[in-house]
N, C-alpha and C positions, 0 to 999 in steps of 0.2 A: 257527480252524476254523469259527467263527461265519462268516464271510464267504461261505466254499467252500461250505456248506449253502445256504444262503441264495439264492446265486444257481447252482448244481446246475453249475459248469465248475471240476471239479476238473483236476488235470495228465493224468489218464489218459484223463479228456472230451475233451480240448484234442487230445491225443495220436491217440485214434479219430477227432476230427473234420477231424482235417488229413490223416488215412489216406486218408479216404471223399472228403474233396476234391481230392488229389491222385489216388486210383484215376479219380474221375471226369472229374476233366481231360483223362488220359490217353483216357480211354474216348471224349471229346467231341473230343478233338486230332488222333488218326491218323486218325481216318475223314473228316475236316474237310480235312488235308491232301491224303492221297489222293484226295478228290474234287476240291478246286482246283488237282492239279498235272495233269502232261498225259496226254492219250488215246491211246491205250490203254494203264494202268499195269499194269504186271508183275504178277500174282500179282493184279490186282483183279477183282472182280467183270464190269467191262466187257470182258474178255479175250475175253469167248464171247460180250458184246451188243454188241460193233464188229464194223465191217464194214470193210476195207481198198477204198480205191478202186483198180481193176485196170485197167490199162491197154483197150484198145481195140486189137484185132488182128483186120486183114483180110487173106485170100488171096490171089493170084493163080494162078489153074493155067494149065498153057502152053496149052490153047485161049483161054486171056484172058479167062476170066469170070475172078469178082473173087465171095468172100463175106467176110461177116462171121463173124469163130470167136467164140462164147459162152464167156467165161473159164471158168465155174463148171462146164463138163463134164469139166476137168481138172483141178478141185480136190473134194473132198466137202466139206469146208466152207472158206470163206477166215474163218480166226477175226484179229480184231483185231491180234493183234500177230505179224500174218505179214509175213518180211520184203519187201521189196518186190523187192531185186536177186533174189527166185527167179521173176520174170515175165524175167527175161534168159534163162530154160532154156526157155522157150515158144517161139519161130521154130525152134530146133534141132528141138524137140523135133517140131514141128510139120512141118518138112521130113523127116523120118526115117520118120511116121507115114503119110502120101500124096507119093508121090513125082511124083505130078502137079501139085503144090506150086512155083511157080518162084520166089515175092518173099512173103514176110511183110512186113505194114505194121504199124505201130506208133504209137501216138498213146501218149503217156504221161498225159499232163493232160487230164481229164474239157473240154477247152476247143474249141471250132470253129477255133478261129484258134493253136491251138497247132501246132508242127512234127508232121510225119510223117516216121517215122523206115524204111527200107526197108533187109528183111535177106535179101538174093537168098542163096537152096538153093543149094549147091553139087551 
């Protein structure tokens, strides 16, 4: 009993302090995880401070001018972990919406030299 005094780690000490280091672990490990696994994680905090890169879609109406559509008038916010196959409802939607619409163009990849993709109105 002399010993356990002496140096103040009794079994109950030992017991509390394995608590407080395993609580902490835990406390220092899922937010350690969460942050080095990928963007944008479910249920994290970066769900509302990502942005989804949206495609690039330009018009054609049958007098043959050509504009550029602004994704963001069709969404109220693009939050992070929006899916990406709901930009495949934009050329419909966009033909339905002006029907002096005749070719929606498409660039998927934020890139110059990426393909254009062309989805002629019915």
């Amino acid at each position: 009993m002399e010993d356990a005094a002496r140096t103040g780690w009794t079994r109950t000490t030992v017991r509390r302090a394995l608590l407080c280091a395993a609580y902490l672990s835990v406390q220092i490990a899922v937010p350690a995880v969460l942050l080095l696994g990928p963007r944008p994680a479910r249920f994290g905090w970066q769900m509302f401070a990502a942005h989804t890169i949206a495609p690039a879609f330009a018009v054609e109406h049958a007098d043959g001018r050509r504009a550029m559509v602004d994704v963001d008038d069709f969404f109220a916010f693009r939050r992070g972990d929006l899916d990406p196959a709901v930009f495949d409802r934009l050329p419909p939607h966009l033909c339905r919406v002006d029907p002096s619409i005749t070719t929606v163009y498409e660039r998927r990849v934020p890139d110059p030299a990426a393909p254009i993709e062309a989805h002629p109105c019915r």
